[in-house]
PAKOLTI-232044 format. One line per 10 residues: number of its first residue (from 1); for each residue y, z, x of C-alpha. Coordinates in nm, 3 decimals. Layout:
% residues N
NUM	Y:Z:X ~ ...;
% end
This chain:
% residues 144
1	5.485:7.962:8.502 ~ 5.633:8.257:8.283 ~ 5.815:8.022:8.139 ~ 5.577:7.793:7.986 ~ 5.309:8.116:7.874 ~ 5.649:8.244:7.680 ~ 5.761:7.906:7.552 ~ 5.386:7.856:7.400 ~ 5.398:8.288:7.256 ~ 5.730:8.166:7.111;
11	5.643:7.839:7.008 ~ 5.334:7.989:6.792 ~ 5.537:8.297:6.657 ~ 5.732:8.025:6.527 ~ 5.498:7.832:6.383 ~ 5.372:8.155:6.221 ~ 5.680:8.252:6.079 ~ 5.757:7.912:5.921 ~ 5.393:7.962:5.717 ~ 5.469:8.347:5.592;
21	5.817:8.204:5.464 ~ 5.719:7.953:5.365 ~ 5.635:8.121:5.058 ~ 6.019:8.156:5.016 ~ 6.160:7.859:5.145 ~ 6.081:7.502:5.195 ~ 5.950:7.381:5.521 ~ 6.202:7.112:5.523 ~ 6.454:7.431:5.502 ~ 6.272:7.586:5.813;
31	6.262:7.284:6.033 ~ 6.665:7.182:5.915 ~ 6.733:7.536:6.053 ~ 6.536:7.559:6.354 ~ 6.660:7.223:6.459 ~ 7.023:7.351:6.450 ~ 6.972:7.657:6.615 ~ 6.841:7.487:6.935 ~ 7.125:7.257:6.932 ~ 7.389:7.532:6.916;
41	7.245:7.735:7.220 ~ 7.349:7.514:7.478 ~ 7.689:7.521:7.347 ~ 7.703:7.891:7.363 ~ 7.558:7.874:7.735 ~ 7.844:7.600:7.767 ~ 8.110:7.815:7.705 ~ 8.046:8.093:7.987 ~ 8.207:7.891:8.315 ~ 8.195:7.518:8.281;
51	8.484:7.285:8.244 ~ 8.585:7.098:7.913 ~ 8.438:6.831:7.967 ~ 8.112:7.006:7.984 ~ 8.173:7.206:7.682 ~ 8.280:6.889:7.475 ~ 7.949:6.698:7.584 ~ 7.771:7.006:7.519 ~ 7.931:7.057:7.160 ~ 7.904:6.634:7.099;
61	7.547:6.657:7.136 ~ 7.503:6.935:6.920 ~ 7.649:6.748:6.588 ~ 7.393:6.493:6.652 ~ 7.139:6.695:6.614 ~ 7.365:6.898:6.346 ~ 7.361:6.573:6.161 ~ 6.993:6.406:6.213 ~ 6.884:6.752:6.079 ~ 7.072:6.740:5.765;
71	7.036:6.351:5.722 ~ 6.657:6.486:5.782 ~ 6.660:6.691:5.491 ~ 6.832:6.509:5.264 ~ 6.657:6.200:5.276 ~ 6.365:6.194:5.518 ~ 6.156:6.518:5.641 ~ 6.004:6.345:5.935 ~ 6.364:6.314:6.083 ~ 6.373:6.669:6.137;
81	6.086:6.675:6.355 ~ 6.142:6.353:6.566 ~ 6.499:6.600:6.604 ~ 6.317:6.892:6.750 ~ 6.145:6.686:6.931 ~ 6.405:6.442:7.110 ~ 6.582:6.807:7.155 ~ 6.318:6.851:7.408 ~ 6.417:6.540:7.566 ~ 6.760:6.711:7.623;
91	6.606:7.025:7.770 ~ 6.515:6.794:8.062 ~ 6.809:6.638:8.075 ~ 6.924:7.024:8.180 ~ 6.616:7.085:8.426 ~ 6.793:7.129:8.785 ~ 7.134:7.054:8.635 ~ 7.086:6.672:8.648 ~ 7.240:6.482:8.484 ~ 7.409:6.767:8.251;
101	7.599:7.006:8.457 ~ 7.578:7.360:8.216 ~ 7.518:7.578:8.373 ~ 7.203:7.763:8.240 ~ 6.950:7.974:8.333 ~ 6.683:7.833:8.544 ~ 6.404:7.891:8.335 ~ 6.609:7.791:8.030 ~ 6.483:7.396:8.002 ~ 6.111:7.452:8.054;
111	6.091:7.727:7.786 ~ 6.305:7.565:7.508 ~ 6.089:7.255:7.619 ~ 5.759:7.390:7.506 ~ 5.892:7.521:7.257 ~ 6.062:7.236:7.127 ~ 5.760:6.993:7.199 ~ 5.500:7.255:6.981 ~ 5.748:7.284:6.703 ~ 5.842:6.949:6.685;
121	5.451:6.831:6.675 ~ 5.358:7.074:6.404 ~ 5.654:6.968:6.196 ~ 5.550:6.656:6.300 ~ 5.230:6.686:6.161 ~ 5.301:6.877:5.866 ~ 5.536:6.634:5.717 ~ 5.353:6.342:5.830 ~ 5.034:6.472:5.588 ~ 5.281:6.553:5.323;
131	5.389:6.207:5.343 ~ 5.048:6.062:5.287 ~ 4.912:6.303:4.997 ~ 5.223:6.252:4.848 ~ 5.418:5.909:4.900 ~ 5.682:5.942:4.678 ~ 5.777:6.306:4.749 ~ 6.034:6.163:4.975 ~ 6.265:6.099:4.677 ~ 6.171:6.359:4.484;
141	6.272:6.709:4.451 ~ 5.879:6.863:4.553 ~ 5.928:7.174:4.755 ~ 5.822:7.049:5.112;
% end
């Protein structure tokens, strides 16, 4: 249950965050950056007593999202936030060490979880409403 009260704290500080700087950087910049963040953790949690195998899967998975977030920000903001999103997807994937075998801490997948599903739904939204008020900002240079 700790997990899930600090996933939603985090989750919010987050969101938070991204709105004070946003007054200094785009929020397409925010979300590209959050996005690869979470996929580089499990790669570092990878790297403390699994095999190569693990640590290859680990790393593979990581330039997907490594790539959808800069494919994201390049040419379609929304990307980015279906990203942090499906990352959540791969916290599950972690839950009880089935079927990825990292080895992780045991409250690791619930908390990024939340926090992925919260963050991922207010980018979500946010770019989503940017996309309506402003249709052709996807091809323009408008700070996001």
């Amino acid at each position: 249950m700790i997990e899930t009260i600090a996933g939603i704290i985090t989750a919010v500080i987050c969101i938070f965050l991204s709105q004070v700087l946003s007054k200094y950087f785009t929020t397409k910049l925010i979300a590209a950056t959050i996005l690869v963040a979470i996929a580089f953790i499990y790669v570092g949690f990878s790297l403390k007593g699994n095999t190569v195998n693990v640590i290859i899967l680990e790393v593979g998975v990581a330039l997907v999202f490594y790539f959808l977030a800069i494919i994201g920000f390049t040419r379609n903001n929304v990307l980015m936030a279906y990203g942090i999103l499906l990352h959540g997807v791969w916290d599950v994937f972690h839950h009880k060490g089935l079927p990825v075998q990292t080895e992780i801490p045991g409250y690791w997948p619930t908390f990024c979880f939340i926090v992925d599903v919260i963050d991922g739904s207010f980018f979500l939204f946010v770019f989503e409403t940017q996309k309506v008020r402003n249709p052709i900002s996807l091809k323009s240079s408008v700070k996001s």
